[in-house]
N, C-alpha and C positions, 0 to 999 in steps of 0.2 A: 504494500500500500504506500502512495505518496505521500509526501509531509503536507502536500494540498490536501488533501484527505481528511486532515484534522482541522484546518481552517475554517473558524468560525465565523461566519460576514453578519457581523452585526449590523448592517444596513439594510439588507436585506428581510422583510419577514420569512418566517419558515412554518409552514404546515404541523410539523410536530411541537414549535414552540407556542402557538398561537392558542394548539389543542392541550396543550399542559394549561395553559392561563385560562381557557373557560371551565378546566376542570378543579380551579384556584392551585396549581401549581406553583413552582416561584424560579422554573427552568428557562425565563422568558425575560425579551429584550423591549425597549419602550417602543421598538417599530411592530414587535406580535402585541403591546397590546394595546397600539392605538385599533389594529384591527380585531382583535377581542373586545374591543370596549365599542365597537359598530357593532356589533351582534347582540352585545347585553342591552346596551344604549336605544340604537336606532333601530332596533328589531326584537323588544320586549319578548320573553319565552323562550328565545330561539337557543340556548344555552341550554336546555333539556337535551336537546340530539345526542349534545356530548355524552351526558350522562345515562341518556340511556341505552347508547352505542354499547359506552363502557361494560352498564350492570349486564348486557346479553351477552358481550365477549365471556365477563366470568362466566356466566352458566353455561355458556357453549365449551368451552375448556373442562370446568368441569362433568359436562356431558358427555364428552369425546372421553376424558381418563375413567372416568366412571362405569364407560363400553370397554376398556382393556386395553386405549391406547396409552405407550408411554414415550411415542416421537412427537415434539411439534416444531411445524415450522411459522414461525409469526412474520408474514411479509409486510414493512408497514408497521412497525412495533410502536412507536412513539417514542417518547420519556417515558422514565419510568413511573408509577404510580401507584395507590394504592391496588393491592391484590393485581400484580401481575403473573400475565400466563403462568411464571416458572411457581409461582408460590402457591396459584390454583392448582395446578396439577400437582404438584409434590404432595401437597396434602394429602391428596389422594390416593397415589403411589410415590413415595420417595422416591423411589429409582428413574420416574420421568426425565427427561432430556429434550432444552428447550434448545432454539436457534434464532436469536432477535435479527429482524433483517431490516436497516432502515437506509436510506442515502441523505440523512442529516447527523453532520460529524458530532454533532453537541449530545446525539442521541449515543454514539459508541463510546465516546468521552465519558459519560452518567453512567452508562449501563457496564461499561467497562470497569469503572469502581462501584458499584454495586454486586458484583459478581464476582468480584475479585478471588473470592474465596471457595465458591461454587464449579465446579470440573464440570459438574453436568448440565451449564447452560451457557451458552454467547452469544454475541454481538457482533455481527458483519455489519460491514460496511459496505451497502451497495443497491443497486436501483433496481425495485422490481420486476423491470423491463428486460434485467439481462440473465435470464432465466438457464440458458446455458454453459454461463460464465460463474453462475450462483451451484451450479449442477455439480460442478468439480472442484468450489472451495473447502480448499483442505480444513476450517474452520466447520462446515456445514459434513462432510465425510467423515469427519471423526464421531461426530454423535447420532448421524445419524442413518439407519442401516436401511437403504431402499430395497430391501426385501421382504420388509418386515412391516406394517399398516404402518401409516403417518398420519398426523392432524396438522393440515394445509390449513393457515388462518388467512383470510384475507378485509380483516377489519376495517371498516372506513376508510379503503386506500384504493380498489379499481376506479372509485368516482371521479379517482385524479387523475385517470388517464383518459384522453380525446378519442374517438371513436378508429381515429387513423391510428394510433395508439397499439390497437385490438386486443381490447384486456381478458376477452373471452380466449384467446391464444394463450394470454399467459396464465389461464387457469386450467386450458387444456393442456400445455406441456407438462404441468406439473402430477395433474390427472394420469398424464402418460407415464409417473416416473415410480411412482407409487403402486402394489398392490392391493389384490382386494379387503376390503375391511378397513381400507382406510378413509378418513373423512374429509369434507371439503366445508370451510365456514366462509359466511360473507354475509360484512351488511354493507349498505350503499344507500347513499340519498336517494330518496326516491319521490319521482315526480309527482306533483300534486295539484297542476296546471289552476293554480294560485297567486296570489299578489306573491305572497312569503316565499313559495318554491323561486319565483322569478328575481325577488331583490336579492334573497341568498346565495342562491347561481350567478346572479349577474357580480356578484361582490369577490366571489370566490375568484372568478373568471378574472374579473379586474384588478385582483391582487398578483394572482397568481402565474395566471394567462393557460389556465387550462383547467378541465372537468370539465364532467358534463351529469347532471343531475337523470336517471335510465327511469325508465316505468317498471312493474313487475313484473311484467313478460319480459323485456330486456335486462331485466336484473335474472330469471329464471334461466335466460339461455347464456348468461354467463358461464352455469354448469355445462355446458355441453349436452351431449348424448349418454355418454357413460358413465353419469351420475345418479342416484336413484333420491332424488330432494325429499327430506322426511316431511310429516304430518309439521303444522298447517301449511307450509309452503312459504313460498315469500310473504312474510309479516312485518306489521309495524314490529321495531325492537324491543318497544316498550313494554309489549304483549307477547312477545316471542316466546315459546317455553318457560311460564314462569315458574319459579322456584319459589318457596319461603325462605331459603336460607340465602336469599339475594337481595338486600334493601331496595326498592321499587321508588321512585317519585310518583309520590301521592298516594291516596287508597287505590287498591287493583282493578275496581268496578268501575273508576271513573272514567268518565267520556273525555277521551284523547285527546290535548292541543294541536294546535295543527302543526307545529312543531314538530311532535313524538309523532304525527303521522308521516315524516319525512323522512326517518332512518328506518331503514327495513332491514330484517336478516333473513335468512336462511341455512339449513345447514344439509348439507348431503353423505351417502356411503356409497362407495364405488364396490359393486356386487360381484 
């Protein structure tokens, strides 16, 4: 890896810093959070997404360990935060084996001393897009055995790629890499042909200069063919598999902001 690699551009916002600050993180710079403070500010609600991205990650992790897996791969990992992947699953099985995969350096930098001590989880450094350049890091080889079921995360991070992009490819390669029994998670903004879906999109777009917010037929065929997408299917996150051992915003009966109807997940098993 280059010594660029590590370089942090403070001038720039970043996608994982911005998403640390509406989670109230303190991994963030004053240009993530003039744009965290557009989303609390100028778009009252909209800071539920994060969180309730977050609370279906844990249950999804814990669902996937809970089935027998103990590989995962987190593409898109963030900052670190409360209850992350490696701490969900260890719980469940101690001998789990995580792989954080993010291309902002401030995320290997944290995650790197937070791990420090941990053999059976890391932190690459690299962009989701390079799937078979990600295939043969000796970081990503050592923990984890593609012969043997994986849990492919794909949390709140294909919506960052453009359609030209084809984020459906890079869930197919991974699909391809993996055996059967293994799972495939993903939430994604999802279209809500709305004021809020349109100022959110347009902000993101504008910051960032790329996403694109899919409907749930286009979030569905992110899976591909050779995925068998479990009960209810593409869902709000909010309502995704709930748990009681997962804190939820709000009481669980109540009728959704339109907000929580914007991040959707789903999770699939390749048969």
């Amino acid at each position: 890896m280059s010594d660029n690699a590590n370089v942090i551009d403070q001038s720039k916002p970043s996608i994982a810093r911005v998403y640390d600050y509406l989670l109230g993180g303190k991994d963030n710079y004053e240009v993530d959070r003039a744009i965290g403070d557009h989303f609390k500010n100028d778009l009252p609600g909209s800071v539920a997404i994060a969180f309730t991205n977050r609370q279906a990650l844990t249950r999804a992790v814990r669902e996937m360990a809970e089935a027998g897996l103990t590989q995962f791969l987190d593409f898109g990992s963030g900052l670190p935060t409360a209850d992350n992947v490696h701490q969900v699953a260890q719980r469940v099985n101690p001998a789990a084996r995580v792989v954080y995969i993010d291309n902002d350096p401030i995320v290997l930098a944290h995650g790197r001393a937070l791990l420090a001590t941990d053999d059976q989880t890391t932190v690459v450094h690299a962009d989701v897009r390079d799937s078979a350049e990600l295939r043969t890091n000796p970081e990503v080889t050592r923990l984890i055995d593609f012969d043997k079921p994986v849990a492919v995360i794909f949390s709140a991070i294909l919506h960052h790629l453009n359609d030209d992009e084809d984020p459906a490819a890079v869930v197919r390669y991974w699909t391809s890499q993996v055996p059967a029994g293994s799972m495939v998670f993903i939430s994604h903004f999802r279209s809500g042909d709305n004021e809020e879906t349109r100022a959110a999109e347009a902000k993101l777009q504008g910051t960032f200069g790329r996403g694109r917010w899919r409907t749930d037929g286009e979030i569905a065929a992110l899976f591909g063919d050779d995925l068998a997408i479990a009960d209810p299917g593409v869902a709000a996150a909010a309502r995704w598999h709930p748990d009681t051992r997962t804190p939820v915003v709000g009481a669980a009966d109540r009728e959704l902001s339109v907000w929580e109807e914007l991040m959707a997940a789903a999770i699939a098993t390749k048969p």
